[in-house]
N, C-alpha and C positions, 0 to 999 in steps of 0.2 A: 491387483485389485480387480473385481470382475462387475461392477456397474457399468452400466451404460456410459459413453459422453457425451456431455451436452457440447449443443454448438452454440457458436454465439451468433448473434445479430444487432450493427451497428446500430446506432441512431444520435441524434439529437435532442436534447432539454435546455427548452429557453425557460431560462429562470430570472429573475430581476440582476441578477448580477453579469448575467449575460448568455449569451449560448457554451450552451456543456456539453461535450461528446459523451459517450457513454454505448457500451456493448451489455446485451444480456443472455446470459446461459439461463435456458429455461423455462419453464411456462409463466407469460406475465398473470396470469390470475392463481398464481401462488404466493405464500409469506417471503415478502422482499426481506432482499440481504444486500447494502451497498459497499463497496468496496472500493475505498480512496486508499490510492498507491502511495511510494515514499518520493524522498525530497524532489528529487529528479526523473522519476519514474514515471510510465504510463499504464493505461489499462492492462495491458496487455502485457503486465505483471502477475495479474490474476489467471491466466489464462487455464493455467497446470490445476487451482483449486476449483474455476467456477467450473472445468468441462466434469470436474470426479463429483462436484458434490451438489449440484442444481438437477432439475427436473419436473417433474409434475408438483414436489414437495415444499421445493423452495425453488425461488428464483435470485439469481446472482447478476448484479448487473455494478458494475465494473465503471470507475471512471476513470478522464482524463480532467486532473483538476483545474482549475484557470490558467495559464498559465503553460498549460504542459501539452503536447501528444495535439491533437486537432482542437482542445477547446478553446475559445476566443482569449485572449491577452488583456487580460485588466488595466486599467493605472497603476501608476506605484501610488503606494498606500493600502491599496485593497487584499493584501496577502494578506497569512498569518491564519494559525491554529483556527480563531474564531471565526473568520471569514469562511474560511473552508467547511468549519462545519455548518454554519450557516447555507453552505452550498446544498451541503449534503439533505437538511431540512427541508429547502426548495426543491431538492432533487424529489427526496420521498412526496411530497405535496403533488409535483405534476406526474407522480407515479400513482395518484392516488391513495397512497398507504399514511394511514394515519400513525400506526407501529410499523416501526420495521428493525432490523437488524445490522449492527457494522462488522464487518472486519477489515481490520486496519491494518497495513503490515510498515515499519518506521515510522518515518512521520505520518503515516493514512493511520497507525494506531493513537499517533497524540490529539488529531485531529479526532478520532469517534473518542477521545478522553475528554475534550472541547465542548462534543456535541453532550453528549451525556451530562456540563455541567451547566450547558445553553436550557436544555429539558429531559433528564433523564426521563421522566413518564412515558416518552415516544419511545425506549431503544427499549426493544427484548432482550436480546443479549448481545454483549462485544466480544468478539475475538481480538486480542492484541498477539501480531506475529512478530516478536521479537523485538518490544518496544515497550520500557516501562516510564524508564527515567531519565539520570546524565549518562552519555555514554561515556566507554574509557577515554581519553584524549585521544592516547594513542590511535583508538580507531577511525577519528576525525580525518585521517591522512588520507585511508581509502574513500571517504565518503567527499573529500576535496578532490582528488583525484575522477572522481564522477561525474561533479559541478565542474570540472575544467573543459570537458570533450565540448559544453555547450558553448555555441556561437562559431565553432571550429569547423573550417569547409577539410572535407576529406576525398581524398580524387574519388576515389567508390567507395557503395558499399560493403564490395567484398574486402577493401582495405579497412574501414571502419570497424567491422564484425573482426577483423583478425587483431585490429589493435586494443577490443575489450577482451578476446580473449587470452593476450599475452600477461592482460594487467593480474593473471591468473587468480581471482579475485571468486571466480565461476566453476566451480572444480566439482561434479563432471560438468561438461557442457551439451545441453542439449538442443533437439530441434527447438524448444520452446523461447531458447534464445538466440539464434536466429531470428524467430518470429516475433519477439520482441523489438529487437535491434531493427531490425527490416521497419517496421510501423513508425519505429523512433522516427526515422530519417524523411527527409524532403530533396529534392533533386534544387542545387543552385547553381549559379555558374563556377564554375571550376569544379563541379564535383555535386556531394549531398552534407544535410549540416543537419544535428537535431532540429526537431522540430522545438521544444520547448525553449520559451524565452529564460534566457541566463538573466537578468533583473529579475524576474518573477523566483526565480530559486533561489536567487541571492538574498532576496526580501524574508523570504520563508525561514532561511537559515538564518540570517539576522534577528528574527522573531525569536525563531528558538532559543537563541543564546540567551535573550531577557527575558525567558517566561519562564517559570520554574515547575515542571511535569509532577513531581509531586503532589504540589499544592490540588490537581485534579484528582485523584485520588479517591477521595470523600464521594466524588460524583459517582464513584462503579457500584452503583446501588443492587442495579442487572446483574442477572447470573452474568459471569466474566470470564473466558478461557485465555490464559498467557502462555503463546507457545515457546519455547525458551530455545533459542539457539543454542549447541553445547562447544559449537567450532568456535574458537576467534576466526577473524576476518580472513587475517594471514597471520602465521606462526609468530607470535611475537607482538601483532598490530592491538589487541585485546578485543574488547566487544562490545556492542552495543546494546547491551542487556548485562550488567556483569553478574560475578557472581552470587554477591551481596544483595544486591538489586531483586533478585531472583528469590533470596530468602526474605526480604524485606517485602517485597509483595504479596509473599506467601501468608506472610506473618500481618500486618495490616491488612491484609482481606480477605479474612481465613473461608469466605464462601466463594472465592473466588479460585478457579482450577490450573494446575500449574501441568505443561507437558513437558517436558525434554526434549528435545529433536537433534541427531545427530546429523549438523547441519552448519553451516555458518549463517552469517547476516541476509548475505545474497540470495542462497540455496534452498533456504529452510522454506520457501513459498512453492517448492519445485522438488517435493520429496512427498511419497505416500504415507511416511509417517506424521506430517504435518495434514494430511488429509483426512488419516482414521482416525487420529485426535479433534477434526471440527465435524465429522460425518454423526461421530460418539456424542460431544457438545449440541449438536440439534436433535440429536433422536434420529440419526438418520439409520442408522443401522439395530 
């Protein structure tokens, strides 16, 4: 792909719920695009999409949710779909944008499904990367598997990057993950430990089980683009998108855009063809 890349730059947003980390690719007086990561994940999830498709056009600004990666640590009680989009609203507020845009990828797409039915009139359009409904069970394994590394002291970094990429979960593996994992991590005694609190992901995940993704739905008023993972997880583990889901979205919200990506749950955020499908979805090309 031959565009420019944007870079990012850190910052902070104090919002009533508390202070938000957050990184942005691109010019802040362009149409905002925010971008809440999944269950366990940090900004810097986004990295591969905001450097291809932010610019003077759009601005991409990337968070870390309560919870997670540098932003402050909530109470228990304050998780869950609606709080987070509630973040996200705060978020756009001290960005000054009255409209603005989500892509969500996991649970950052259930969350702008949240926001959309908090005040759909704010949201231009959603991207959901790989996130419509219930996942397969099956897939639940890798995604336990994810929530287990947190609160875990690891002698190094370079032993932690080697032991996500054994969960072979990440296939290819690129610098971007590296730079991900790098960011995850905090230096503690005996070693580095995620930064993101394991209550705060347990909360989240707890949420999800009682709330039914569906029932949001009605809310995707906004033009809607659903990138569709076509990998399972791992060979056998199934998906989190399946493939029913996939027609049932298509089919209940027939103005809403369906891509394919030859990709899995992980990957599909870290592929050019997840990029020309949302570059296409904005006008950008």
């Amino acid at each position: 792909m031959s565009q420019a890349i944007a870079r990012a730059t850190e910052f902070d947003l104090q919002l009533p719920s508390g202070r938000l980390h957050a990184q942005r690719f691109g010019s802040g007086n362009a149409p905002l695009v925010i971008c809440p990561p999944g269950l366990s994940a940090n900004m810097k999830a986004y990295d591969f999409i905001g450097e291809r498709i932010a610019g003077d056009s759009l601005q991409v600004v990337a968070l870390d949710l309560r919870g997670r990666g540098k932003t402050e640590v909530t109470p228990a009680g304050t998780y869950g779909w609606a709080a987070h989009a509630r973040d996200l609203f705060a978020a756009a507020d001290a960005l000054g944008a009255d409209r603005f845009s989500i892509i969500g990828h996991s649970m950052g797409g259930l969350v702008a499904m949240a926001a959309a039915e908090q005040d759909a009139r704010r949201l231009e359009r959603v991207v959901l990367i790989d996130i419509a409904g219930a996942p397969d069970p099956s897939s639940l394994i890798a995604i336990q598997s994810s929530v287990a590394r947190l609160g875990t002291v690891y002698p190094s970094t370079e032993f932690y990057i080697e032991a996500a990429k054994n969960l072979g979960l990440i296939e290819p593996w690129t610098a971007y993950w590296d730079r991900y994992f790098q960011y995850e991590l905090e230096p503690v005694e005996g070693g580095v430990r995620a930064r993101s609190d394991k209550d705060a992901v347990l909360e989240d995940s707890a949420y999800g089980a009682s709330h039914d993704p569906y029932a949001l739905w009605p809310a995707l008023t906004m033009p809607v683009l659903l990138v569709y993972a076509t990998r399972e997880i791992l060979p056998g583990l199934g998906r989190i998108v399946n493939s029913a889901d996939r027609e049932r979205f298509a089919r209940d919200l027939p103005a809403a855009k369906v891509v394919d990506v030859d990709a899995n749950h992980y990957t599909v955020a870290t592929v050019d063809a997840t990029v020309r499908a949302i570059r296409e979805f904005f006008g950008l090309d």
